[in-house]
N, C-alpha and C positions, 0 to 999 in steps of 0.2 A: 853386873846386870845393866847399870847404864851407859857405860860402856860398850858392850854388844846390843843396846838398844839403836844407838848410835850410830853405829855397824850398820844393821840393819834397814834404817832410812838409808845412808848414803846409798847403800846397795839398791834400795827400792826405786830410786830419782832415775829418771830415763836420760836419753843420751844428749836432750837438748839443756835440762837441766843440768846433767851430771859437768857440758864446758858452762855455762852460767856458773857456776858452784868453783869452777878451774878460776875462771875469768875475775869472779870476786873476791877470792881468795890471793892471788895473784895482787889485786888492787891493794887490799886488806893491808900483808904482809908488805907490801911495796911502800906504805902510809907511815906504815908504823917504825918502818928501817929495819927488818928482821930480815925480808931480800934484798939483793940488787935488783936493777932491769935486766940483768942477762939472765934469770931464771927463765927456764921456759914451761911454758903450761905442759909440755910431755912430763918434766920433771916431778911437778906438782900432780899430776895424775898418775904419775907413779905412789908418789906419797899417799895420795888418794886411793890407789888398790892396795898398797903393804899395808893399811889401815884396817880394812874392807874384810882383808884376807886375815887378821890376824897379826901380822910380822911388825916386823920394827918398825917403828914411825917419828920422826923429829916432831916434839912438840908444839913447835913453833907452827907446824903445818896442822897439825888437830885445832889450834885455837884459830889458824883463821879459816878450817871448814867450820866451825863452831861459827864462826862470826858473821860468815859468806849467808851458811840456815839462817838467821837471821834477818838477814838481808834478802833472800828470795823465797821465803815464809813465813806467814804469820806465824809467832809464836815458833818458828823455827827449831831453835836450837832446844829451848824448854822441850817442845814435842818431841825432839827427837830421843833426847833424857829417858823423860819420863814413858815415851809410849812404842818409842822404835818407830814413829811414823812421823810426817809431819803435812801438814792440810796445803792445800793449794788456795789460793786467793779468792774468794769469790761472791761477796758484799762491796757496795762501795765502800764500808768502813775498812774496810781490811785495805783495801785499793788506797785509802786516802792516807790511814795508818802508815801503811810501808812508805808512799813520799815523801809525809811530812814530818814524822816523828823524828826526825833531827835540825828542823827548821824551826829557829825562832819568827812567834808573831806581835811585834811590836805594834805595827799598823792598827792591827787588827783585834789585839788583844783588850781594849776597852768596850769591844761590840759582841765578845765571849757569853753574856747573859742574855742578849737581845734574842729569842726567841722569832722575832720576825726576819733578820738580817740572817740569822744562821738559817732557815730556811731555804731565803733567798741564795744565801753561798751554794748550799746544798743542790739546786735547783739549777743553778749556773752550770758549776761543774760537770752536773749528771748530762746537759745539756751540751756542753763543750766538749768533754767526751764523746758520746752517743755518736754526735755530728761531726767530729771527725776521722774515725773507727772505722776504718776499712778491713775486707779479706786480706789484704796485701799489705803486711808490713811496712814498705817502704810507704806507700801511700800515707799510712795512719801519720809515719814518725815526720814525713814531709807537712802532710795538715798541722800537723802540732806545732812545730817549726814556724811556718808560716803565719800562726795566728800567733805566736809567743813574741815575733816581732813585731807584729803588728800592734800588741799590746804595749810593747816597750814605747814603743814611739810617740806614743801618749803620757810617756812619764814625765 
């Protein structure tokens, strides 16, 4: 049953998620020393439909589409378990969840109770974003870019 819940998400991810899902998985597996760099994503997308389909599948390739959901869903992999679906992004919680959930905050970890300061972060953010968020892609990842160095330079 969880199993073909499983199944059933990857099947449901459309084609820009289905290489996202390639691409991370690839990363994952590449991290962890389970590939080389000469896999190629056809390969893992094979792995990715003998899954799909039912057939034989190398382990190693389930756990990092297991890990990939994660990485490009909230709750990814859990939903996919338990529900055969998994939700797409769509709060800023969820948006800030998936950045920073593996980032320590040392800096900032004494300002964790401040009610007024987490506000203010919150409000930054929402703002920093917003304002650099174009229809075009490349635009947005250039604005990001550009003000991330400009931030630095300040350090």
């Amino acid at each position: 049953m969880y199993i073909d819940n499983v199944r059933k998400t990857l099947n449901k991810i459309n084609r820009t998620e289905r290489e996202r899902l390639i691409h991370e998985t690839k990363k994952i597996l590449l991290s962890k020393g389970k590939i080389n760099a000469s896999v190629r994503p056809a390969e893992i997308e094979k792995y990715l439909d003998n899954f799909i389909n039912g057939k034989e599948t190398n382990i190693k390739y389930f756990e990092g589409f297991i890990e990939a959901l994660d990485l490009l869903f909230v709750d990814g992999a859990k939903d996919a378990f338990l529900y055969g679906s998994s939700k797409k992004i769509t709060t800023w919680r969820e948006i800030l969840l998936k950045i920073t959930n593996d980032l320590p905050s040392k800096k900032f970890e004494r300002y964790s109770e401040n009610e007024f300061l987490l506000k203010e972060f919150k409000a930054l953010f929402i703002t920093i974003v917003e304002g650099c968020v174009d229809d075009d892609e490349e635009i947005t990842l250039q604005r990001f870019r550009i003000l991330n160095d400009l931030l630095k330079i300040n350090k």
